[in-house]
C-alpha positions in Angstrom: -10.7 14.9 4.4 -12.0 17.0 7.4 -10.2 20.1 6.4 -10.9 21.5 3.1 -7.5 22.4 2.4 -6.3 18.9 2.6 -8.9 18.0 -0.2 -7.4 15.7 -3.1 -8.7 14.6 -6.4 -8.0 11.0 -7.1 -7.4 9.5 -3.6 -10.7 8.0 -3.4 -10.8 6.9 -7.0 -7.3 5.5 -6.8 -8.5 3.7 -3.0 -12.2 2.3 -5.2 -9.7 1.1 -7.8 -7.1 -1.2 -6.1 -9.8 -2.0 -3.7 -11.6 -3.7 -6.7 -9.1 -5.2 -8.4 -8.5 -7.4 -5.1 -12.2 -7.7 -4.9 -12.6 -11.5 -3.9 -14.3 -12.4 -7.3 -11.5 -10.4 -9.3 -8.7 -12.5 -7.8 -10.7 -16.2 -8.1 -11.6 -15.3 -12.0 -8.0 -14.4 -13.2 -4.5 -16.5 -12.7 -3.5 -13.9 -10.2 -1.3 -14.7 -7.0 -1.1 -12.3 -4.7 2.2 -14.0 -2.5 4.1 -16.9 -3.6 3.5 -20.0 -5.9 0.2 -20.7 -6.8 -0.9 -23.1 -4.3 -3.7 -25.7 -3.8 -5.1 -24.4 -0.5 -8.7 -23.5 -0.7 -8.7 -19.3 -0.3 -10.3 -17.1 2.0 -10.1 -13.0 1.0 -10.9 -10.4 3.7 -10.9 -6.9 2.1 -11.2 -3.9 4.6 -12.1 -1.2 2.1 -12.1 1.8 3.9 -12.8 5.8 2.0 -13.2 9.4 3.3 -15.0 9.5 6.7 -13.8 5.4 7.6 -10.4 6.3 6.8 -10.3 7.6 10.3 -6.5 7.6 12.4 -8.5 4.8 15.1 -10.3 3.3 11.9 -7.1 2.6 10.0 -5.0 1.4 12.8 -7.7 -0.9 13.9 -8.7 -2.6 10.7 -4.8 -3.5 10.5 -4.9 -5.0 14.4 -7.8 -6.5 13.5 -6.3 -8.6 10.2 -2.9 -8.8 12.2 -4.9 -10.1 14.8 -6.1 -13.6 12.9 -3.4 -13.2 9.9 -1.7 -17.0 9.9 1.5 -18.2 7.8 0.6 -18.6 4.4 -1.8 -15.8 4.6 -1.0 -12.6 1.9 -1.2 -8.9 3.5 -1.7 -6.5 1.2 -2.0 -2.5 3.0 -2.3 0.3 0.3 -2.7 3.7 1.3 -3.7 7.1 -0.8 -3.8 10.1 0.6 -1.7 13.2 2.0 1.6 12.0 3.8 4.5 14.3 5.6 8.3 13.5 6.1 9.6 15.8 9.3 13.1 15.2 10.4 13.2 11.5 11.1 9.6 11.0 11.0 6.7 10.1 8.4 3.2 10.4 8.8 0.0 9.2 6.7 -2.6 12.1 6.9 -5.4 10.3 7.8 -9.4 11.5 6.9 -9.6 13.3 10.2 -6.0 14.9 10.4 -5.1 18.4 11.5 -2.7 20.3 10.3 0.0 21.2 12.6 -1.3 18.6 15.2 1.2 15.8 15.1 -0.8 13.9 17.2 -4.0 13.4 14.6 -1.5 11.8 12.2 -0.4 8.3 11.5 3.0 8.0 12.3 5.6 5.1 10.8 5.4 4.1 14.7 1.9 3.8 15.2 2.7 1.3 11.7 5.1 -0.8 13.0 3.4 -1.5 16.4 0.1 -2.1 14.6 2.2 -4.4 12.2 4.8 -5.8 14.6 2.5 -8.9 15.4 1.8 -9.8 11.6 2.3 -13.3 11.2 1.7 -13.4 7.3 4.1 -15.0 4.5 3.5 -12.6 2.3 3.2 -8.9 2.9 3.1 -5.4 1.1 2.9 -2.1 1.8 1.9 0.4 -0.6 1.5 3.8 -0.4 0.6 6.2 -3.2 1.4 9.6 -1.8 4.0 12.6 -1.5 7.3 12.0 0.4 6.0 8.1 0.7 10.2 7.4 -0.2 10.5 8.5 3.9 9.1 5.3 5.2 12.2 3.6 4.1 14.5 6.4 3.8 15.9 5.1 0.8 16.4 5.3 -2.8 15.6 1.7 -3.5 11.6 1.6 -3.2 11.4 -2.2 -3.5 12.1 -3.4 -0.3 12.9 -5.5 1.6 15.4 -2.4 3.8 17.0 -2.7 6.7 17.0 0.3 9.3 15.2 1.0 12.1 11.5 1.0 13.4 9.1 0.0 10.3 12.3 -0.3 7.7 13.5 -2.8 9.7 9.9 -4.1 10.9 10.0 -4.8 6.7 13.1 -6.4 6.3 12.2 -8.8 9.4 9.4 -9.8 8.4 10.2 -9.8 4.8 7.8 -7.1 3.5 7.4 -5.1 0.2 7.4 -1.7 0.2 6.3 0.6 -2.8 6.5 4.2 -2.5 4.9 6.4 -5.1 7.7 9.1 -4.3 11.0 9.6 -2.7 11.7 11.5 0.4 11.2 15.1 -0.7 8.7 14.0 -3.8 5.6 14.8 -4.8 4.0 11.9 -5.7 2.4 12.1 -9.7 -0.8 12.2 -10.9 -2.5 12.8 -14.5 -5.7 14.5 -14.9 -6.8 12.6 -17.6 -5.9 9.8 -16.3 -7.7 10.3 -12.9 -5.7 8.4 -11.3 -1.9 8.5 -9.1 0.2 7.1 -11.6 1.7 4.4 -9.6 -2.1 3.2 -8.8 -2.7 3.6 -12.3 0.4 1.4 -13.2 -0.5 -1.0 -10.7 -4.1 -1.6 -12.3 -4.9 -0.7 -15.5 -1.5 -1.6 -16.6 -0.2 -4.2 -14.6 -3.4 -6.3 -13.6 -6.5 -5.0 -16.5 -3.7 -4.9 -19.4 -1.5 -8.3 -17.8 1.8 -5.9 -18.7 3.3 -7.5 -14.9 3.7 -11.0 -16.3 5.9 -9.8 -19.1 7.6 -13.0 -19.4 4.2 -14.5 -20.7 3.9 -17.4 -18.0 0.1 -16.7 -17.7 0.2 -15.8 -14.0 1.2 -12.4 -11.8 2.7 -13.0 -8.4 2.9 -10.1 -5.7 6.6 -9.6 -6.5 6.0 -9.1 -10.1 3.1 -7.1 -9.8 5.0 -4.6 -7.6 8.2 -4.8 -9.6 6.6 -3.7 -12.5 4.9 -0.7 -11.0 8.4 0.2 -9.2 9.6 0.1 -12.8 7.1 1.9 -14.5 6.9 5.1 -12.0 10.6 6.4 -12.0 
């Protein structure tokens, strides 16, 4: 972050660690399916891996225009965020690298979301976000999705996302010093990928839906 006081510990750890667990050669070596069915289609992976000064309000918005842009049906959209995020009245907002407090306007707002999502044409689509008062962007108690509602809650149940929240409305969300990690990145990784704990049923693949579900059930 810009401003010291917004400093965290494990944002950028926990951004380096899903980002290389969906690492092209990561998903090809293991039977892991990020969408539906694993299908026959010959896979193309674009990763837009963005940390501390990239992780700009413009840079964020426009790497998601940018895959929304060429995104096709049958494609997967993953968008996993970690960082500082606010709840205000009926608003959220992502604090992006080069926020300011108490300017509303250097924010990312769940508006400035849905428009950059609204033209998604993917099949298969998540949204995670490993922060405080993340439970906001759905306004709901059930962090699974798909929600209906209004602007990006019901952008998501339109369009059929996911949506994981590391907290609820007026959470912090948890992370372990020992760890190093957010716990629901942690649970999303080590545990659910690295350890193969989201395919308890032992069918020797992970979907998108299970890997989520398992982290959604492992982070009360």
């Amino acid at each position: 972050y810009a401003e010291p006081t917004l400093k965290l510990n494990f944002a950028r750890s926990d951004a380096e660690s899903i980002a290389d667990a969906l690492d092209p050669p990561n998903l090809t070596s293991l039977p892991i399916s990020l969408g539906g069915p694993p299908s026959t289609t010959p896979s193309k992976i674009a990763r837009h891996k963005l940390l501390d000064r990239d992780a700009t309000r413009e840079g964020i918005l426009a790497s998601i225009r940018q895959i929304a842009a060429f995104a096709v049906p049958g494609d997967s959209f993953i968008l996993y965020y970690a960082g500082h995020s606010l709840a205000q009245g009926d608003n959220f907002y992502l604090l992006p690298q080069d926020a300011k407090l108490g300017v509303p306007s250097t924010y990312l707002s769940d508006a400035d979301l849905n428009a950059a999502l609204a033209p998604l044409d993917a099949s298969h689509t998540a949204l995670i976000f490993d922060s405080c008062n993340s439970g906001k962007i759905v306004d709901s108690r059930d962090r699974r999705g798909p929600l209906a509602g209004r602007g990006l809650a019901r952008l998501t149940y339109d369009k059929g996302m996911w949506i994981l929240t590391a907290s609820q409305t007026a959470e912090e969300a948890k992370e372990d010093t020992g760890l190093k990690h957010g716990l629901l990145t942690y649970a999303l990784v080590e545990e659910g990928l690295k350890a193969w704990k989201a395919d308890p049923g032992k069918t020797g693949s992970i979907d998108l839906g299970a890997w989520l579900r398992y982290a959604a059930d492992r982070v009360p």
